[in-house]
C-alpha positions as a printed NumPy array, in Angstrom:
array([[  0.   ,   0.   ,   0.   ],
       [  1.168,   3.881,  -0.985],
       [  2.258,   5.381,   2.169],
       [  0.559,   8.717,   2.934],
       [  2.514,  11.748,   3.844],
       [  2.23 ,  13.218,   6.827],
       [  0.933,  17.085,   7.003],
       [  2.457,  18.031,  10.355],
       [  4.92 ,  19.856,  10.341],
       [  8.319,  18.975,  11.622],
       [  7.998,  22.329,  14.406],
       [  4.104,  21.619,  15.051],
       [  4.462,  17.858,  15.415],
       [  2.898,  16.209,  18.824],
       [  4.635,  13.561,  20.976],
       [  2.71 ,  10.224,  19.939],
       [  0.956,  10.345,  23.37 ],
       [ -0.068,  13.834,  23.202],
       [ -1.305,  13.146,  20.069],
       [ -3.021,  10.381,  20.951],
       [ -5.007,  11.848,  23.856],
       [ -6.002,  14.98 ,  21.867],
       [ -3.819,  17.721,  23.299],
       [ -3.111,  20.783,  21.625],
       [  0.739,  21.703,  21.3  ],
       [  1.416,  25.613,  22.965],
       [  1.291,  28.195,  20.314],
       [  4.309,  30.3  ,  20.689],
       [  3.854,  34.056,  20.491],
       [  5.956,  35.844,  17.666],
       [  8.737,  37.905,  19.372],
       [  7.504,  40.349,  16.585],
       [  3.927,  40.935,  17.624],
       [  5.305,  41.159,  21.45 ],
       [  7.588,  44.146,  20.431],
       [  4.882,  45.595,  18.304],
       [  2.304,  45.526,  21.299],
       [  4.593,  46.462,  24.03 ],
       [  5.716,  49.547,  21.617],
       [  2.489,  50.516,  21.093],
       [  1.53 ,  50.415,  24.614],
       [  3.619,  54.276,  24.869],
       [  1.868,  55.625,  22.374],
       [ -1.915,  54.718,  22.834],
       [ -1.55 ,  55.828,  26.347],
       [  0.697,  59.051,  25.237],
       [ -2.476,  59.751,  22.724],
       [ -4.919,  59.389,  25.822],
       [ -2.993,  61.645,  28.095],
       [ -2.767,  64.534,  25.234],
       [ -6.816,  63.916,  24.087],
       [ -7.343,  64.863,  28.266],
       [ -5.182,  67.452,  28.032],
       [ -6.619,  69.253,  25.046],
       [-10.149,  68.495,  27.007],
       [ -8.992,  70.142,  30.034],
       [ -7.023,  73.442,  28.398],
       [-10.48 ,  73.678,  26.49 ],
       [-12.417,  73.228,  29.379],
       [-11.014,  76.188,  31.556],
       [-10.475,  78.173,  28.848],
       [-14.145,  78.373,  28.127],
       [-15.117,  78.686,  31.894],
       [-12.807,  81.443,  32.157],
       [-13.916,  83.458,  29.19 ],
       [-17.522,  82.837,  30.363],
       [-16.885,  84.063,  33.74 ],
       [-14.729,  86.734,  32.245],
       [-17.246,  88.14 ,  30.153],
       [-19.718,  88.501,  33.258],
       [-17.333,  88.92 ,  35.634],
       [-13.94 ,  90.085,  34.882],
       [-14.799,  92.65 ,  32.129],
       [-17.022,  94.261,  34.981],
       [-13.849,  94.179,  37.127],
       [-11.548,  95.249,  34.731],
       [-14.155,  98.289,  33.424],
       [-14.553,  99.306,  37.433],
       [-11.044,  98.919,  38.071],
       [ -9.898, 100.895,  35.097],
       [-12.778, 103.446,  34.736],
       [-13.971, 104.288,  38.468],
       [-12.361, 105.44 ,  41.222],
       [-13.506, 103.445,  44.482],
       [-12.705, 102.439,  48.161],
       [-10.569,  99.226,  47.98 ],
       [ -9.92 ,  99.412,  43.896],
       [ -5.864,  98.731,  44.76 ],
       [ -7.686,  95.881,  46.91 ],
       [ -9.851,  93.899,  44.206],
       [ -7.094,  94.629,  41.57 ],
       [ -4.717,  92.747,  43.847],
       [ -7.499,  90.041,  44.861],
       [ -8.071,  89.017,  41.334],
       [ -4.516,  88.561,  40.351],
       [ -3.683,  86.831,  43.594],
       [ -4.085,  83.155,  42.175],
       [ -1.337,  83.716,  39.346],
       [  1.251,  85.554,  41.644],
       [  1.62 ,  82.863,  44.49 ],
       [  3.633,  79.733,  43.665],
       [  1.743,  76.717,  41.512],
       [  2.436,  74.416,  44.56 ],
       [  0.649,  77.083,  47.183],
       [ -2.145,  77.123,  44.428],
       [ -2.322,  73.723,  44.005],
       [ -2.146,  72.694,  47.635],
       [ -4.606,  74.724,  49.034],
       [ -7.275,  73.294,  46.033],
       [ -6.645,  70.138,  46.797],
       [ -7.444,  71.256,  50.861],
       [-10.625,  73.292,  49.275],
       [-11.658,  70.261,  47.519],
       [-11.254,  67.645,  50.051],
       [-13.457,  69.945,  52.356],
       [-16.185,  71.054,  50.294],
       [-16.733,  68.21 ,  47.421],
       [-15.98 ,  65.48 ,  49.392],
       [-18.932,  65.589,  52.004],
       [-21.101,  65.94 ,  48.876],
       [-19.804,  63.133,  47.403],
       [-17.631,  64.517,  44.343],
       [-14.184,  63.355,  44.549],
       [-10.99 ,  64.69 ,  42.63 ],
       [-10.927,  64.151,  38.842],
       [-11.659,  65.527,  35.119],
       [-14.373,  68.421,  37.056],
       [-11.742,  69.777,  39.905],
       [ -8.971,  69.768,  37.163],
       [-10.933,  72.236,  35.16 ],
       [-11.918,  74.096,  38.124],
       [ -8.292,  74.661,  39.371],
       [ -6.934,  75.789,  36.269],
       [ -9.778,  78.037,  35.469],
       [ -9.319,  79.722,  38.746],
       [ -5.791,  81.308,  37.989],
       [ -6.419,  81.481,  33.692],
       [ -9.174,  83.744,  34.574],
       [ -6.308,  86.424,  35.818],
       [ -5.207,  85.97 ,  32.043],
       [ -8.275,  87.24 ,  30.271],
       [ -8.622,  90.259,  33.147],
       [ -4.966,  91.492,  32.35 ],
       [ -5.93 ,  91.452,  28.751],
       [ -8.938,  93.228,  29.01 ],
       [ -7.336,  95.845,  31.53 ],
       [ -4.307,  96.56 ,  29.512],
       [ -6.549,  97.098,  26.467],
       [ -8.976,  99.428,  28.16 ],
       [ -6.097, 101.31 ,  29.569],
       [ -5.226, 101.819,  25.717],
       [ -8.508, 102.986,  24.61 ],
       [ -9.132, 107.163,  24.376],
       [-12.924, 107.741,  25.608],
       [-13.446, 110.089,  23.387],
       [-14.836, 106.536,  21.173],
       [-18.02 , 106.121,  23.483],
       [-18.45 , 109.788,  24.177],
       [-19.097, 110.448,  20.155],
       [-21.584, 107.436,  20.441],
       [-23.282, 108.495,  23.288],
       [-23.634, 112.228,  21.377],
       [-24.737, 110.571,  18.111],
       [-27.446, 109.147,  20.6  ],
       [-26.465, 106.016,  21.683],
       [-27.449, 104.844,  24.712],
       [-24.786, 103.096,  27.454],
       [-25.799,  99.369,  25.869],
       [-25.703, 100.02 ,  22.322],
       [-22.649, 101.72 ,  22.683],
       [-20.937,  98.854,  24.685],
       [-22.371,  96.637,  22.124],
       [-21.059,  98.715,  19.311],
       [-17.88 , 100.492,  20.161],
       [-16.455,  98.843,  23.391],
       [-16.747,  95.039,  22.887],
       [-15.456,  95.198,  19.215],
       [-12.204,  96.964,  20.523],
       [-12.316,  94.412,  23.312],
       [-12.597,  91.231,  20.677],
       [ -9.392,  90.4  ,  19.983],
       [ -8.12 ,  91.069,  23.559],
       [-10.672,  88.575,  24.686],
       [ -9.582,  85.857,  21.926],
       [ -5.772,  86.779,  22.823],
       [ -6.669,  86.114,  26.634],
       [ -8.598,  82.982,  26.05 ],
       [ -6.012,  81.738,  23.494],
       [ -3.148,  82.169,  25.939],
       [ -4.992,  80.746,  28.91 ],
       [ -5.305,  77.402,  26.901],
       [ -1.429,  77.318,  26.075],
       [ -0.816,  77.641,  29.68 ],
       [ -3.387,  75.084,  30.884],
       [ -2.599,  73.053,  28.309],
       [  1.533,  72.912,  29.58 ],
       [  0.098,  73.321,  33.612],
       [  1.492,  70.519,  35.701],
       [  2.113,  71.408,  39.076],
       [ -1.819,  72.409,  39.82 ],
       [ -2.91 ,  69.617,  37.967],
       [ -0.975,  66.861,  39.885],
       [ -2.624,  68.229,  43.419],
       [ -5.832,  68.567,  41.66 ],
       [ -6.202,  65.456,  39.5  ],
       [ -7.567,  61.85 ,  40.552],
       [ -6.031,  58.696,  39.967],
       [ -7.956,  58.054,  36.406],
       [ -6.737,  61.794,  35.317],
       [ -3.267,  61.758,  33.173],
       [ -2.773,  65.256,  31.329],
       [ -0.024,  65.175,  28.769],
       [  2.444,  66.907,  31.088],
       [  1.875,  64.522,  33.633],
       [  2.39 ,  61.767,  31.484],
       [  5.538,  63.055,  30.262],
       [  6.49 ,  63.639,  34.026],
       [  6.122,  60.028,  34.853],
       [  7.106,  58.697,  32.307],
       [ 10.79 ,  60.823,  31.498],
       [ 12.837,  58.935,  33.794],
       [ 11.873,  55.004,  32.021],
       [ 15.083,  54.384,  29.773],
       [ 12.238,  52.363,  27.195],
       [ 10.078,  55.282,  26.83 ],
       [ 12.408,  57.731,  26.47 ],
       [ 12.09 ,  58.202,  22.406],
       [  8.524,  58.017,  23.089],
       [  8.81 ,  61.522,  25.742],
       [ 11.318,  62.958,  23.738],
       [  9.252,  63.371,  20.512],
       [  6.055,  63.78 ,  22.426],
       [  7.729,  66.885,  24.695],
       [  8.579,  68.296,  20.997],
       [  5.598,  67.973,  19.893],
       [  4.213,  69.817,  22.866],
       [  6.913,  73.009,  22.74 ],
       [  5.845,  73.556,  19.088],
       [  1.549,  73.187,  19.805],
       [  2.709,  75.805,  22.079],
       [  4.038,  78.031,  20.029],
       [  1.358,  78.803,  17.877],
       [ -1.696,  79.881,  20.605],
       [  1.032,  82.186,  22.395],
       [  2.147,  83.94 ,  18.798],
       [ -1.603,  84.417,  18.278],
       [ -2.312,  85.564,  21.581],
       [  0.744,  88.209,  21.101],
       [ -0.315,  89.374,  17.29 ],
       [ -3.658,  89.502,  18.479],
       [ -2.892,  91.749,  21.612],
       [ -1.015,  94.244,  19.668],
       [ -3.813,  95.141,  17.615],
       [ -5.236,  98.175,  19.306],
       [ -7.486,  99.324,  16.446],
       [-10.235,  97.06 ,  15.853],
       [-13.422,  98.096,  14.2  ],
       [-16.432,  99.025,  15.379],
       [-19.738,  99.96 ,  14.197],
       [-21.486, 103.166,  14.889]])
């Protein structure tokens, strides 16, 4: 009789009692798909860290130029344009949070949290991350706004209010054009520097939190990662660059229009 060739191969082939009772031979992994996943473990988690990152700089840069639209412009405008009890004061109150040191700042969050979230049942995380950093980018968009009133004549709003404009429609009209691209120069800068914030964020941040900066943080000193933080922190210097040159072309242009 022909004798039929066997189809195992030589690498695959089963002892005879192995075979005989039906057991599978261990499937090797490929050294090549190891590498691959272990590389890509760096990455995935690099892209997770910068995705949070981008959410929180977005985050408290549109809390701060909401509260700085109903708050700090009204600061800034009673600051700049009134002469009060306690001006020096409030001036000095409102730029407190970006004069003391990031580790004061972030410190005495972290106590402000623990006290007041906690016995409501909020803990630290994505919500007190935005909150911190909005507290001290808020200081951004108010120096904006009061260096660019500063720069404005009045005579602007007194011609509006003699054409017969009244104190809305010439806000509406004269002020908050020339204000614009101070605003967008504020709120562009306090993203760059939320986005690169680190100290604040680690006392602020929960365990499930990882900005970008963070991750770089941890991750700087492991010898495998290190081409992994190295073009990642390059990355991050030039994404930089480009919301601080617009903030700074933007705040040198004094002479918007505005509509009469």
């Amino acid at each position: 009789m022909p004798r039929t060739r066997s189809t195992t191969s030589p690498s695959t082939s089963l002892p005879p009692r192995a075979a005989s009772e039906g057991v599978l031979a261990p499937v090797r992994p490929s050294v090549r798909g190891v590498s691959a996943v272990v590389a890509a473990r760096p990455a995935g988690r690099a892209r997770a860290a910068l995705w949070t990152s981008v959410k929180a700089g977005l985050a408290a840069t549109a809390i701060a130029l909401v509260l700085v639209l109903v708050l700090g412009t009204l600061i800034a405008f009673a600051v700049q344009r009134y002469a009060f009890f306690g001006r020096e004061t409030v001036s000095f109150a409102v730029v407190l949070p970006i004069a003391l040191p990031g580790i004061a700042t972030g410190i005495a969050l972290n106590s402000a949290f623990g006290t007041v979230l906690e016995p409501l049942g909020v803990g630290v995380g994505m919500f007190t991350v935005v909150v911190g950093h909005a507290t001290f980018r808020i200081v951004v968009v108010f120096n904006n706004v009061l260096a660019r009133l500063r720069r404005l004549p009045g005579s602007y709003e007194e011609a509006a209010m003699d054409l017969g404009a009244h104190t809305f429609r010439t806000f509406w009209d004269i002020t908050f054009p020339l204000l614009r691209s101070a605003l967008l120069a504020g709120g562009l800068l306090a993203f760059a520097l939320s986005f690169d914030e680190i100290v604040v964020t680690t006392f602020t941040a929960g365990p499930g939190v990882q900005t970008l900066p963070v991750w770089i943080f941890n991750n700087m000193t492991r010898p495998q990662q290190a081409p992994v933080v190295n073009v990642v922190a390059a990355a991050l210097v030039l994404l930089s660059v480009v919301p601080i040159h617009a903030a700074q072309r933007l705040s040198s242009d004094t002479t918007g229009g505005g509509r009469v």
